[in-house]
N, C-alpha and C positions, 0 to 999 in steps of 0.2 A: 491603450487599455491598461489603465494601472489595478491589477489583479488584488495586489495586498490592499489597496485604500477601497473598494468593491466588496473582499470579503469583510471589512469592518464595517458600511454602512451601509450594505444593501440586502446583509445573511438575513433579514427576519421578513424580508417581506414578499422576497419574490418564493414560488414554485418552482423550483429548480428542477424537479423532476420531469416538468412540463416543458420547462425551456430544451433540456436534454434532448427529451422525444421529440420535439420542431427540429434541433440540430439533427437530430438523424435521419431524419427526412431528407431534408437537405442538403445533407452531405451522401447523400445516394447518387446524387446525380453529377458528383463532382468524381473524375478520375485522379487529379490531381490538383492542387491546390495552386491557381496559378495568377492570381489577382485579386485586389481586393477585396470584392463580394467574398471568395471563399476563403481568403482569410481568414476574414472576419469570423465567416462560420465554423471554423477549426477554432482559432478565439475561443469562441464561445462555448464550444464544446468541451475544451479544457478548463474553463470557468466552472461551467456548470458540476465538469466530475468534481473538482474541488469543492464545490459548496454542499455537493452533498456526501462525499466523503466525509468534510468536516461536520456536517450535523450526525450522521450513523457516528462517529467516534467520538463528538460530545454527548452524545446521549445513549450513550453506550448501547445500541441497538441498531441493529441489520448491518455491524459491521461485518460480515460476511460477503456481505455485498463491493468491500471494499477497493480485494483483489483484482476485481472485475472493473470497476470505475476504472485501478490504475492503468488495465493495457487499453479500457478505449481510450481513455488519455493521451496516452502513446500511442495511439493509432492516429489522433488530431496532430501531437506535439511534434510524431519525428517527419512526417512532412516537410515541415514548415524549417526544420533547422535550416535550412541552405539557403535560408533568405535572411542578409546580412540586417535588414532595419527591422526584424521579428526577433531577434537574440535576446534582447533583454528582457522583453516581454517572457520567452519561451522560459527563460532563467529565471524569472520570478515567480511565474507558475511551476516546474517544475520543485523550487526549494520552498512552494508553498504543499505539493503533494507527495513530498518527500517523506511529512513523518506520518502518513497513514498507508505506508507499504510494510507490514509487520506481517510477521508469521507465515511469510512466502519469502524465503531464501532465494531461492533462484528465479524470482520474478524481481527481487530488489537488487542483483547483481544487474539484471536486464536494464532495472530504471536507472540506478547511479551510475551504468555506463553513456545510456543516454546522457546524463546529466553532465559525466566528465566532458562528452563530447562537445558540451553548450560551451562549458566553460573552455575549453581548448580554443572554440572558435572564437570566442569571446578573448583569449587573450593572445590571439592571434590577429585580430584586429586591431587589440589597442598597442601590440606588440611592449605587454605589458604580464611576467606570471603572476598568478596568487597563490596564495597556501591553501586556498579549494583545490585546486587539483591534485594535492599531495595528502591531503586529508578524504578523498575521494578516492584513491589509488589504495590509500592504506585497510581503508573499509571494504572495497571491494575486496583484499587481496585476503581477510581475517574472514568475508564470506565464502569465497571459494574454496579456502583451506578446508571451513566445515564442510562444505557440501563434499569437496572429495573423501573426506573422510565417510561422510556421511551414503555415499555413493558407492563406497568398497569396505561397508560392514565393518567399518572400524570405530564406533559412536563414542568407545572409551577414550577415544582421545582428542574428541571434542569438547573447545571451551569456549568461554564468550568471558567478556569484561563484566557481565550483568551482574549487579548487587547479588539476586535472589536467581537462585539455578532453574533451570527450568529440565525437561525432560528430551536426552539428546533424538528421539525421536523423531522431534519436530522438525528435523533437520533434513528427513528422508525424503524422496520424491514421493513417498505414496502418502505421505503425510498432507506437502502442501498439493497434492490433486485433489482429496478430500475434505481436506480441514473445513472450508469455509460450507458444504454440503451440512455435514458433522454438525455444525453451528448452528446453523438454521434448523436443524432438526430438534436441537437440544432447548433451544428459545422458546421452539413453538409448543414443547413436550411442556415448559415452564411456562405459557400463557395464564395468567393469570392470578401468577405467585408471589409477591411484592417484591419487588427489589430490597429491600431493607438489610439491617443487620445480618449478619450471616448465609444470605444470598448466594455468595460465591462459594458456598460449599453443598449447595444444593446444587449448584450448576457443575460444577467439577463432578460430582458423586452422574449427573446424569450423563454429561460428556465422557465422564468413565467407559458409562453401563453401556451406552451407545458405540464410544471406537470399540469397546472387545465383543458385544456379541454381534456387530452390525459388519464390520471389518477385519474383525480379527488384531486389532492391535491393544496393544499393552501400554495403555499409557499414566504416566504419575505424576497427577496433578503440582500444582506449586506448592499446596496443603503438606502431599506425601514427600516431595523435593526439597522441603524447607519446614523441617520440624520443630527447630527452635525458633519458628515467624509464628506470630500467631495475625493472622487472617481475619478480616471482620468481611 
């Protein structure tokens, strides 16, 4: 199953949300993944999070839904690692679902440990290293710094490499338990407002009004974060 040549000619046609709901059916009856048939159906499950990951995050809609795609992902993907003729497959799905685990810190330390683990096994096979595992070691280690900061009320000295700052907040566990709730609340409050020009300052202004009188939290959009950007 080649994953990347799949998402190129197959994103527009299939219901993927469809295929998903079959996979999970199916994978109810499986304890563990132990032969081809459920292979397969683990396969496809991680196919399917990936194609609809990737449409919520080009179309910039119900990625909220994202976080959730990534752990059943990982509930199909880390099965399957201990099966030496799945590794490459598991490796190109994983660095194809790689870049829509945002704005969950400690659900992305979860995924890229998985991921180191692909590659570990992977060049342990070929009895061959790459500079993935040390660029995956380094990532991890610049996430967990934040979160522990982030974890013992020390947010002031949290930082990231990102161009444009964002709000150390985001860092917190009550953060990423809510965020994606937060989100869908805010979209659905914005039903039927045009996305257009200046959009994202209606959506910040409401995702505001929502974390503080809904949650209690203080948060300062990228607008407030970054006063010399101007924002369309």
């Amino acid at each position: 199953m080649q994953i990347k040549t799949l998402i190129a000619n197959t994103m527009e046609t299939t219901d993927y949300r469809a295929e998903l709901e079959t996979v999970r059916q199916k994978a109810k009856d499986i304890t563990k993944p132990r032969n081809d048939e459920s292979f397969d159906i683990y396969l496809e499950g991680m196919r399917c999070c990936i194609f609809i990951a990737k449409e919520n995050h080009d179309k910039k809609e119900r990625e909220w839904e994202n976080a959730a795609l990534v752990r059943e992902f990982l509930s199909y993907a880390e099965p399957l690692e201990g099966f030496d003729h799945l590794l490459n497959h598991i490796y190109s799905a994983v660095s194809d679902m790689k870049k829509f685990v945002l704005n969950h810190p400690r659900l992305r330390v979860r995924f890229l440990r998985f991921f180191l683990l692909v590659v570990y096994r992977i060049e342990a096979k070929c009895d061959h290293e790459t500079s993935t595992s040390e660029y995956l070691l380094s990532e991890i280690s610049d996430l967990e710094r934040n979160i522990y900061y982030a974890d013992n009320n020390k947010l002031e000295h949290i930082s990231t490499s990102e161009h444009l700052k964002s709000d150390p907040v985001e860092w917190t566990q009550q953060w990423e338990e809510i965020i994606d709730e937060v989100d869908k609340k805010t979209y659905e409050n914005l039903a039927g407002i045009p996305h257009g020009r200046g959009f994202c300052h209606t959506l910040w202004d409401e995702k505001t009004r929502i974390l503080r009188e809904e949650y209690g939290i203080e948060w300062h959009s990228p607008a407030v974060m970054n006063p010399d950007v101007k924002f369309d």
